[in-house]
ZAVEX-241336 format. One record per residue (C-alpha): y, x, z. Coordinates in steps of 0.5 Angstrom, whole numbers, plus 500, padded with zeros to 3 digits. Layout:
// ZAVEX-241336
YXZ ...
This chain:
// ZAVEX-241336
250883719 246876718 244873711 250867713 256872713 254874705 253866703 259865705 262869699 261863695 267860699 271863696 269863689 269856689 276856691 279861686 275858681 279851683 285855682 284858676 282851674 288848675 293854672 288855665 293849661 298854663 295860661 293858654 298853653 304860654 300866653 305870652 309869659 307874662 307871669 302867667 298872664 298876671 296870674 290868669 288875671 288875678 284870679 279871673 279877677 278875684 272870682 269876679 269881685 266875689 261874684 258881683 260882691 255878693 248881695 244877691 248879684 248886687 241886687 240883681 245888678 241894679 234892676 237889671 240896669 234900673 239904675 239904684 247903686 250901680 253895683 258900687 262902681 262895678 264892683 269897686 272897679 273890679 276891686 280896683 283891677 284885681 289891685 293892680 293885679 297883684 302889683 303886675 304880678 310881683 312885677 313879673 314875678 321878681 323879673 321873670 321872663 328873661 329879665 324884661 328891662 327897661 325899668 319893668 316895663 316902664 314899672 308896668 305901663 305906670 301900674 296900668 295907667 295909674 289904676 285905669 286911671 282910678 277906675 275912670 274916676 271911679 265911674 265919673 265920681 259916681 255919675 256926679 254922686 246923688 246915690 238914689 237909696 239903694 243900700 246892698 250891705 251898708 253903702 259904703 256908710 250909708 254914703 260916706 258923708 255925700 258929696 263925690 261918693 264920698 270921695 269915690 269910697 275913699 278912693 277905692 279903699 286907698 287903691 287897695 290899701 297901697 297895692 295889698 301892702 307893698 304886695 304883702 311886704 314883697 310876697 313875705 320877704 321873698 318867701 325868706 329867700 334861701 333855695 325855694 322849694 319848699 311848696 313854693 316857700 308854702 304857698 308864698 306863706 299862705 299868699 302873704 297871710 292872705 295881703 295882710 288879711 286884705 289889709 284888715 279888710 281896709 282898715 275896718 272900711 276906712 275906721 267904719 267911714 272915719 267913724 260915720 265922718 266924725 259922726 260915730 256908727 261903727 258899722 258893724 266893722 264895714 257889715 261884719 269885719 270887712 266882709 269877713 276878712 275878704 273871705 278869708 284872705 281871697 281863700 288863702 291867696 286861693 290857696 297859696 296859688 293851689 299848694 305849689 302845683 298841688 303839693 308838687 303834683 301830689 309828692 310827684 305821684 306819691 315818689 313814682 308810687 313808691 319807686 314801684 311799689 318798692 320795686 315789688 320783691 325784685 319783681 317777683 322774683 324776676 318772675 321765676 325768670 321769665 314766668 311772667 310778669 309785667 303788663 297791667 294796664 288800669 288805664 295806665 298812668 303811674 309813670 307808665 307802670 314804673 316804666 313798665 316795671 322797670 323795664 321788665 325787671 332789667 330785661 329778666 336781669 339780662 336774661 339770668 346774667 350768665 349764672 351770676 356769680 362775681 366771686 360770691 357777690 365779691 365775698 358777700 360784700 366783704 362780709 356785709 362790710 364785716 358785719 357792720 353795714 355801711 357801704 351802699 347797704 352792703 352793695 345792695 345785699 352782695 348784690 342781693 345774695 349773688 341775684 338770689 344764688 343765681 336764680 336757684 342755679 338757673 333752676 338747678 340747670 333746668 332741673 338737670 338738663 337731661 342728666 349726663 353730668 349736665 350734657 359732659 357739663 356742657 360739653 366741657 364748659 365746666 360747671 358742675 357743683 351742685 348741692 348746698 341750697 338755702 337763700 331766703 330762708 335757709 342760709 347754706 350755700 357755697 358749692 366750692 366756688 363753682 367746683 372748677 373751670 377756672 375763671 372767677 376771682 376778681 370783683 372788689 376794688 372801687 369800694 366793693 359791689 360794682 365800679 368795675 370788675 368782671 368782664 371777660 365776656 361774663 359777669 358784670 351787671 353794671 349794679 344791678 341794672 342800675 340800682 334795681 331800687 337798692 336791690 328790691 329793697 335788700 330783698 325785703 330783709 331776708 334774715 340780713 341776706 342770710 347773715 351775710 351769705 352765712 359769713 360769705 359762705 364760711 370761708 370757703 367752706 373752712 377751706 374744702 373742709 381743711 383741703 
């Protein structure tokens, strides 16, 4: 066994240590849920063994207590609790909180005291074993023919056999259950891979012993085998902790990024609204800026409200159904057409406030026309629909832009404010836009033209 192997115990410890890390606020924060609490000690648990496992700690171990071999039951010990670890999780794992029973609790208590029990034999079995060789990498072998170390070896590898496996075989068929997430389904995976690991782990100790009782040395597979299973399968319990919580914060971080990088075309246009923009705070939080975002695209919408025209978003998704856009997509681009229309009249009025048309436009309420503009890059606009005073025609039915029609009170921005993301994203295909204000538009202009 070379030095290398042993090195790579610290692989794993950072990766459990990483894990626990990450579950600490949890555990502190709900101490009395008992799925927590076996988590917390599994992985408290899991650092510990791979801490005292090591050769260094394990000579740093005997000589600080003076007594040759020490290490052995300590570490076995700590083995031994991380065992039942596993099995209290799977306990409060199935059961849940709201699911106590009798029989999980009497299930507990048995798992408790069974493997308290193995770690007070442990320790008696060591004080009658006759251990004075101190053997850092091979004691398991070395000792496997001497009277109660003997029995105290296999009583430990039997410990971890039998809760490695029942824990494998529940964490695999759990998860096949339909409906988990899919971290979770993930990191059960890596759990499972990781019991099953630890079931190479026992084999290779119990063949290298059984080999030594028959009087055969295979142990290359108690120096090598072992030591390199252990690595690998407390790395993937490791990881099989860390991916639900990881994978579920990072696809939670990466949704809210979306969301307001997706919001940016209507945020930008709301800025020739209220010509400015949303706070920017580098400190903030990505939830924050969203929030942000939101909340100033929805209070420039409110602001350009009066100069929406229903009639034009009514037409455009006609048009946008006619073209062959399905009917969510031809909302959005109605919407799209009518908000970008509306922010080229409020412009005009502004340009013209101080012109007579304007003060008799004004004074009569009526709006006056005004030439034909581009949309998004050139489209004609309609001035015919706002040629006169009468109200506008009525929204589309249920299928068309909005689930209600104009109110009396002004142009109903139901849909806009709430499907602000549909609307951003409609403004990112500006030749769509213009089809469809051009096959909105033509009607309208056939019949002025025709009158």
């Amino acid at each position: 066994m070379n030095h290398g192997m042993y090195i790579s115990f610290w692989l794993p410890t950072a990766v459990l240590g990483a894990a626990l890390a990450i579950k600490l606020p949890s555990i502190l924060k709900l101490w009395r849920d008992p799925l927590l609490r076996a988590v917390g000690g599994l992985l408290v648990f899991a650092c510990a063994v791979f801490v005292f496992a090591a050769p260094k700690t394990i000579a740093w171990t005997n000589r600080v207590t003076g007594v040759p071999n020490i290490a052995a039951p300590w570490v076995y010990s700590l083995l031994t609790a991380l065992s039942a670890s596993w099995l209290l999780l799977i306990i409060a794992w199935r059961n849940g909180r709201t699911e106590r029973s009798a029989q999980t609790r009497r299930a507990t208590r048995w798992v408790v005291s069974v493997y308290a029990g193995v770690v007070v034999a442990l320790w008696v079995l060591f004080a009658l074993a006759d251990v004075p060789v101190e053997r850092i990498r091979d004691l398991d072998t070395y000792y496997a023919n001497t009277p109660y170390m003997r029995e105290e070896i296999l009583l430990y590898l039997l410990a971890h056999t039998v809760a490695c496996s029942v824990t494998a075989r529940l964490v695999w068929n759990w998860s096949r259950t339909e409906g988990l997430d899919a971290w979770l389904r993930w990191g059960l995976r890596f759990l499972g891979a990781g019991y099953v690991t630890n079931l190479l782990f026992s084999a290779a100790k119990l063949t290298a012993v059984a080999a030594r009782w028959t009087g055969h040395d295979l142990d290359w597979l108690n120096t090598s085998i072992a030591p390199s299973a252990a690595c690998i399968a407390a790395t993937l319990v490791a990881i099989g902790f860390i991916v639900p919580h990881a994978g579920q914060y990072l696809q939670e971080r990466w949704r809210v990024r979306r969301r307001h990088r997706s919001l940016q075309p209507l945020s930008r246009l709301m800025r020739t609204v209220t010509g400015g923009r949303e706070p920017f705070d580098l400190r903030a939080t990505p939830e924050l800026r969203l929030i942000r975002r939101e909340t100033f695209i929805r209070d420039a919408l409110l602001q350009l409200a009066r100069h929406l025209d229903d009639d034009l978003r009514a037409r455009s998704y006609d048009a946008a159904v006619a073209l062959g856009f399905e009917r969510g997509r031809a909302q959005a681009l109605a919407a799209g057409v009518a908000l970008l229309d509306a922010v080229q009249t409020r412009e005009r009025s502004q340009r013209g406030a101080g012109t007579p048309e304007a003060a008799e436009s004004a004074r009569t309420g009526v709006r006056t026309a005004s030439p034909a503009s581009p949309v998004a890059g050139g489209s004609p606009a309609t001035g015919a629909s706002r040629t006169s005073s009468a109200p506008a025609s009525p929204g589309p039915s249920s299928s068309g832009p909005s689930s209600s029609g104009p109110s009396s009170s002004g142009p109903d921005t139901t849909y806009l404010l709430r499907e602000i993301q549909a609307v951003s994203r409609a403004l990112r295909r500006p030749l769509d836009l213009q089809a469809v204000r051009a096959h909105a538009a033509a009607p309208a202009e056939s019949m002025s033209t025709h009158e």
